[in-house]
C-alpha positions in Angstrom: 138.6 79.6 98.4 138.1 82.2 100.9 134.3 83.0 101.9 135.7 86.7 103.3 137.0 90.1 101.2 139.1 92.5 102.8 138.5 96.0 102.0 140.6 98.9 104.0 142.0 96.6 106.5 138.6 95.5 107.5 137.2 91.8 107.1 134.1 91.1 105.5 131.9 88.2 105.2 129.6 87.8 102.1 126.9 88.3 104.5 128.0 91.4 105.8 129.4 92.2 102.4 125.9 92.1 101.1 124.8 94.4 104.0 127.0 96.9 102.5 126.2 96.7 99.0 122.6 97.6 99.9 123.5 100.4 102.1 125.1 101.8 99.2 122.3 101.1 97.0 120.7 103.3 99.2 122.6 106.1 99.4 123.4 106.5 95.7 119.6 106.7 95.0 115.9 105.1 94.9 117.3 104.1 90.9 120.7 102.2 92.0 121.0 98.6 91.6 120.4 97.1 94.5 123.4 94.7 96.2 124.0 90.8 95.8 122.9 87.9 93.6 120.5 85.7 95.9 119.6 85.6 99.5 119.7 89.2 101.6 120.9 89.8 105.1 119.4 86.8 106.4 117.2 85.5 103.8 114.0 84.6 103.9 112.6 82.6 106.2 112.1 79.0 104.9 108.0 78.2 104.1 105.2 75.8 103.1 105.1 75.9 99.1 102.5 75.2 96.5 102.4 71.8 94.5 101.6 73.8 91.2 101.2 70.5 89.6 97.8 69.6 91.1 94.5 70.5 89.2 93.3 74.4 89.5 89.5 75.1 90.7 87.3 78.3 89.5 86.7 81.2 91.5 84.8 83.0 88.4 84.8 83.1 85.0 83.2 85.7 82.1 83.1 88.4 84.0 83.4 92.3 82.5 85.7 94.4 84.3 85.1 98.8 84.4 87.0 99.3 81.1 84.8 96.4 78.9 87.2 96.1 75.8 90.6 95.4 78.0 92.2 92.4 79.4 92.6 92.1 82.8 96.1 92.3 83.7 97.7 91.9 87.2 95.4 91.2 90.3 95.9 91.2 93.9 93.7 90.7 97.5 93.4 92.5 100.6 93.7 89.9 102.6 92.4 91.6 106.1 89.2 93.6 104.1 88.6 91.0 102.0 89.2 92.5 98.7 90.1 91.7 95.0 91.8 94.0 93.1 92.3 93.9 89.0 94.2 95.9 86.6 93.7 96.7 82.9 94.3 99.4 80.6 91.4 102.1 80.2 89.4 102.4 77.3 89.8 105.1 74.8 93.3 105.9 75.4 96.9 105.5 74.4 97.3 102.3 76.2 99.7 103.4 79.5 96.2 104.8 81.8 95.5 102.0 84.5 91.8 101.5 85.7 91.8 99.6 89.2 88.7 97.4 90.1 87.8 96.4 93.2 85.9 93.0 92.2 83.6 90.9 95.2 85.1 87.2 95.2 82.4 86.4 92.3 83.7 88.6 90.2 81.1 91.6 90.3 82.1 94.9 89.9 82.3 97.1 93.1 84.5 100.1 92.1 86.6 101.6 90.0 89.8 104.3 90.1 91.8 105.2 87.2 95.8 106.1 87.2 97.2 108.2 84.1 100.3 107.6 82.4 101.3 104.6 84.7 102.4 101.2 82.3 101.1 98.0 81.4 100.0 97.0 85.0 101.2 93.4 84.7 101.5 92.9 88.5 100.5 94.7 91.5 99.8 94.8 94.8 97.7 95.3 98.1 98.4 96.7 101.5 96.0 96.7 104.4 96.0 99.6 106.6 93.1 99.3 108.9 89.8 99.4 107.4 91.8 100.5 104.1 93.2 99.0 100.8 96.7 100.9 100.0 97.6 99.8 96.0 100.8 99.0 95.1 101.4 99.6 91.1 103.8 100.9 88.6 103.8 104.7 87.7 105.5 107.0 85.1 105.6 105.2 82.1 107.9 105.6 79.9 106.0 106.0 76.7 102.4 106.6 75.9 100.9 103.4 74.1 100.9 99.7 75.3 104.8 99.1 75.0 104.7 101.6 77.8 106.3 100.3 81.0 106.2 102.3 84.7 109.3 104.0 86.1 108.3 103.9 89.5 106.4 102.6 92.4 102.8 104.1 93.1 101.5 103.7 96.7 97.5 105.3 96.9 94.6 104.5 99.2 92.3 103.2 97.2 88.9 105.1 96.8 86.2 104.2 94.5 86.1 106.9 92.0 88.4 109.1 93.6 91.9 110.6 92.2 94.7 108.8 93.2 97.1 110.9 96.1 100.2 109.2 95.1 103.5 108.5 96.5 106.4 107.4 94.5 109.2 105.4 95.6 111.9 103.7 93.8 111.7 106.3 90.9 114.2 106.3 88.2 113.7 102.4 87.7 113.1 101.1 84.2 110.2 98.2 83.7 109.2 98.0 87.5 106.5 96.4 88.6 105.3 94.6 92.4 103.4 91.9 94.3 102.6 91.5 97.7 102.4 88.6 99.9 99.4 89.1 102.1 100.5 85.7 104.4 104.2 87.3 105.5 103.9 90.5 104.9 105.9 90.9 102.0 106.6 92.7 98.7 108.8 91.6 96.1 110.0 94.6 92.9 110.8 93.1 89.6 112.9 95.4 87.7 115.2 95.6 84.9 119.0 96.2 86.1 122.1 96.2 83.7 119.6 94.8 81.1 118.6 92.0 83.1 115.1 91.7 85.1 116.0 91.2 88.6 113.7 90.4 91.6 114.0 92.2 95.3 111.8 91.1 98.3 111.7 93.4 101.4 109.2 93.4 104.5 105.7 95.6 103.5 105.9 97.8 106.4 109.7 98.5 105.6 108.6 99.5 101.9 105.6 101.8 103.1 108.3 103.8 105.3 110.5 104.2 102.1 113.5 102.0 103.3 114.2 99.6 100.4 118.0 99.8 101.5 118.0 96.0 102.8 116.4 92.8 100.3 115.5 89.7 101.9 116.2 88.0 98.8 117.8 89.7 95.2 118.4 87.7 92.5 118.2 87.8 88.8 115.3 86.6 86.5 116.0 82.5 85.9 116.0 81.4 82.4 112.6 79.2 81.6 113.4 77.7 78.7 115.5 77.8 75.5 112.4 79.0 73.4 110.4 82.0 73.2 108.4 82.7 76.8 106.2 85.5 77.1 105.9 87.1 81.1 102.5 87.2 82.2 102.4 87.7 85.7 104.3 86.7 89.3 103.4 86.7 92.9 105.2 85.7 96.0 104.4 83.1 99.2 106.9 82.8 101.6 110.1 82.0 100.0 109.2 81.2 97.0 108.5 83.2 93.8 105.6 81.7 91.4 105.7 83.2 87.6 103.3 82.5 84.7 104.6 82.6 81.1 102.4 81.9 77.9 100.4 83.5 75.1 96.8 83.5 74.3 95.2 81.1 71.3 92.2 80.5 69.7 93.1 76.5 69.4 93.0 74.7 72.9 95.1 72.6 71.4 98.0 75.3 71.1 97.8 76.1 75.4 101.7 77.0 76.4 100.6 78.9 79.6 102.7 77.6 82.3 103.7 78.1 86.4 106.9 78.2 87.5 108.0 78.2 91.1 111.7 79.6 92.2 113.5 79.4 95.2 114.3 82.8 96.4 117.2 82.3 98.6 118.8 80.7 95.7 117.2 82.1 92.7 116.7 79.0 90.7 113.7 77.3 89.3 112.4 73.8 91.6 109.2 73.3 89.3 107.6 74.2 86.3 104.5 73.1 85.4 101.9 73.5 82.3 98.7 75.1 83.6 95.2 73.8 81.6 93.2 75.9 84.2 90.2 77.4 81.8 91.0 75.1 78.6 88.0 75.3 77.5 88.1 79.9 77.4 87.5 81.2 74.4 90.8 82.9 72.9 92.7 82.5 76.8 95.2 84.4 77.9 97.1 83.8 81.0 96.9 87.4 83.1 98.4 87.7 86.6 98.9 86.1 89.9 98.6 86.2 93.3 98.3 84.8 96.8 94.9 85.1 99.2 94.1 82.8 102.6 90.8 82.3 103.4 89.0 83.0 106.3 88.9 79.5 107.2 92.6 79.1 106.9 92.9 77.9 103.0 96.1 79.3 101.6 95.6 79.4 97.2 97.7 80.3 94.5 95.2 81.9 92.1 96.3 82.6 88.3 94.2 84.7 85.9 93.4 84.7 82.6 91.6 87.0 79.8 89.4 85.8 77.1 86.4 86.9 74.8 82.9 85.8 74.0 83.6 84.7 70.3 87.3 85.8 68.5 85.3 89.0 67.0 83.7 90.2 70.0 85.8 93.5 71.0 84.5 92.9 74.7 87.0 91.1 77.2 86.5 88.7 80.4 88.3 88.0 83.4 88.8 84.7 84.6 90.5 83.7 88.0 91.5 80.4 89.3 93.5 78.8 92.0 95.6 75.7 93.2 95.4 75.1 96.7 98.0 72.2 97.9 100.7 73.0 100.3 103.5 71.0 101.0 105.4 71.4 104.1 
């Protein structure tokens, strides 16, 4: 089979025919579907990747977030300030207002800013700019209770008990949502497209400028398994994508949380593994990933999950761990 399309004369390699594609993306709009089916130009660089088979360690359990009767849903670190981020729904509402807390690494609360009508918030992400942390989140929901799903991309410094000064990009999407990697410098979009959730990857400073016309990576959502999975999260470490599926239950016994890690170049799935991290949490429910490297040089995968005190307490806790074996 030939590798190259001709179109108007002109030669094209799938390479260059991807180039194209995402030019035109471009051009028709932030809300086009965005060209090709794996890697981008030149794909992304290959990487160390976690073993998300070995055992997870605590970096805090039980702790209560701004907005006490909400789980926590995605998280994410500054990874030059030294900040944790978590997202949940704010009390009192309709279910689509986001509160944003800026945690310490043992979980205490050290600030708080709200976003109205924004989604679900099951991933974001973080972007240093000097001594300041720039969120990453969805925005524009379409709806008004908990079903309620962002149609955009907010970027907004982050100020503790400030009003967000927000600017959109991507808008027109439908279900989108982010992560950043804070090692390469990367964020990666999950969206729906034609029905079908798709992952994007594109360098951080490229995204902050507004240019989403050229992915390092595009490729659809891989299929888990043949039964029901419920999304919980995602994050992104060099070239590979890590997901987290499962649902939350009141029996040990019943955990189905797992971690998944896919190949972005190629979009498919190299490991899948069942998580136990927090068996012992009282009605757990995995919430969110991301990716941090410590100041002594420790890359970890961390995974969070939500639980309660007994099954009738209305209060909720946030509980984040990490896996912390690379392999390459």
């Amino acid at each position: 089979m030939n590798p190259n399309l001709t179109i108007a004369g002109r030669t094209l390699s799938r390479r260059s025919l991807f180039r194209a594609g995402a030019v035109t993306a471009a051009a028709l709009g932030a809300g086009a579907v965005f060209a090709g089916t794996a890697a981008g130009a030149d794909g992304v660089p290959a990487s160390p990747y976690f073993d998300i088979t070995q055992p997870s360690y605590d970096l805090f359990r039980g702790k209560l977030l701004h907005e006490s009767h909400h789980v926590m849903q995605g998280f994410a670190f500054d990874n030059v300030n030294r900040r944790l981020f978590v997202v949940q729904a704010q009390n009192g509402t309709s279910g689509d207002d986001l509160c944003v807390n800026q945690l310490s690494f043992s979980g205490e609360l050290l600030g708080s800013m709200h976003l109205a009508h924004a989604g679900h918030g099951v991933s974001i992400g973080v972007e240093p700019v000097g001594t300041a942390s720039y969120i990453w989140m969805e925005c524009d929901a379409d709806g008004t209770t908990t079903d309620a799903r962002g149609t955009a991309l907010a970027r907004f410094k982050f100020v503790n008990g400030g009003t967000p000064s927000v600017k959109k990009f991507l808008t027109g999407s439908k279900t989108i949502t982010c992560a950043t990697d804070p090692v390469y410098q990367r964020i990666a979009v999950r969206r729906s497209e034609g029905g079908k959730m798709w992952y994007s990857v594109f360098p951080l400073a490229s995204a902050a400028a507004g240019d989403f016309s050229t992915p390092l990576a595009h490729f659809p959502q891989p299929a888990l398994s043949t039964g029901s999975v419920v999304f919980q999260g995602y994050t992104v470490f060099g070239d590979q994508l890590y997901t987290l599926d499962g649902q939350g239950h009141a029996d040990a016994a019943d955990i189905d949380s797992y971690v998944t890690r896919v190949d972005m170049n190629t979009g498919t799935v190299k490991s899948r593994a069942l998580t136990k991290a927090g068996q012992s949490l009282v009605y757990r429910e995995p919430e969110g990933m991301a990716v941090y490297r410590t100041a002594d040089g420790e890359t970890r995968l961390f995974l969070g999950f939500g639980s309660r005190s007994s099954l009738d307490n209305i209060n909720r806790y946030a509980n984040i761990f990490y896996k912390n074996v690379l392999v390459g």
